[in-house]
N, C-alpha and C positions, 0 to 999 in steps of 0.2 A: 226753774223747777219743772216746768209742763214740758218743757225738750226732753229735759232727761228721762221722766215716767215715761214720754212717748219711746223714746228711746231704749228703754230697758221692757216696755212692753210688747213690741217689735223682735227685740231678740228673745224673748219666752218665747212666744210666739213659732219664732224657727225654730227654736230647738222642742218645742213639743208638736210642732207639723200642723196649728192652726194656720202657719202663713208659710207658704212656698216663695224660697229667694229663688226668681229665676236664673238662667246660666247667660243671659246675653242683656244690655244695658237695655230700658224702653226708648230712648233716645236714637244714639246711633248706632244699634244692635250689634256693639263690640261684643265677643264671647273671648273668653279665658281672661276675663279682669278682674279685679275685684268689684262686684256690686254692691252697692250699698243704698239706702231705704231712704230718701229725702219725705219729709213731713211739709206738707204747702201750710198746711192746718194741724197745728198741734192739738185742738181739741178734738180731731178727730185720729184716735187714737192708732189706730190701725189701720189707714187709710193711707200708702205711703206708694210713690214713683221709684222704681227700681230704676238706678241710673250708676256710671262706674265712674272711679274717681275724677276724672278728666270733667264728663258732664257735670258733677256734683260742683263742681269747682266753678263752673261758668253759672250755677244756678247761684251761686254766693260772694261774689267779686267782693274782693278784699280792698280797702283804701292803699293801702301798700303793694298791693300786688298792681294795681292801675299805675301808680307813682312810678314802679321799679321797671316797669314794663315799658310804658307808653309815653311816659315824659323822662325825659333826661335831668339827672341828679342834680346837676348843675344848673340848671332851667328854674330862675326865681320869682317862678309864677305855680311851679307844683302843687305847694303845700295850698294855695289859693285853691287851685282848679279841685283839690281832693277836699278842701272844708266846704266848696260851694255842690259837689256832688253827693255826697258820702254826711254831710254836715258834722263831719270830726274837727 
């Protein structure tokens, strides 16, 4: 629930011009992506890293995107390596 209010706070926010979505990531100052508002701290509401989807992605590693990526499917130590890191 505190994602989502952050989330839907965030986009008031732009659309009434208390918060300016920059045009380039703060990361690796891609411009013409889409930017989006990563929350480190959901309690703090409006306090968000403008980053584009690429970097957002590297800030939230998926269990399955590690799995599908970096060990091979067939490799039956996977599921292991991803419950000892990830604790799924």
């Amino acid at each position: 629930m505190k994602k989502y209010r952050a989330q839907q706070l965030v986009n008031y926010a732009v659309r009434t011009g208390k918060l300016v979505r920059p045009d380039s990531c703060e990361i690796c100052y891609k411009t013409s992506v889409k930017i989006n508002g990563h929350h480190d701290n959901y309690s703090k509401l409006l306090e968000v890293v403008w980053v584009c989807t690429s970097c957002h992605r590297k800030m939230h590693p998926r269990p399955m995107d590690f799995k599908r990526v970096l060990i091979p499917r067939q490799d039956p130590r996977a599921d292991k390596i991803i419950q000892l890191l990830y604790g799924v």
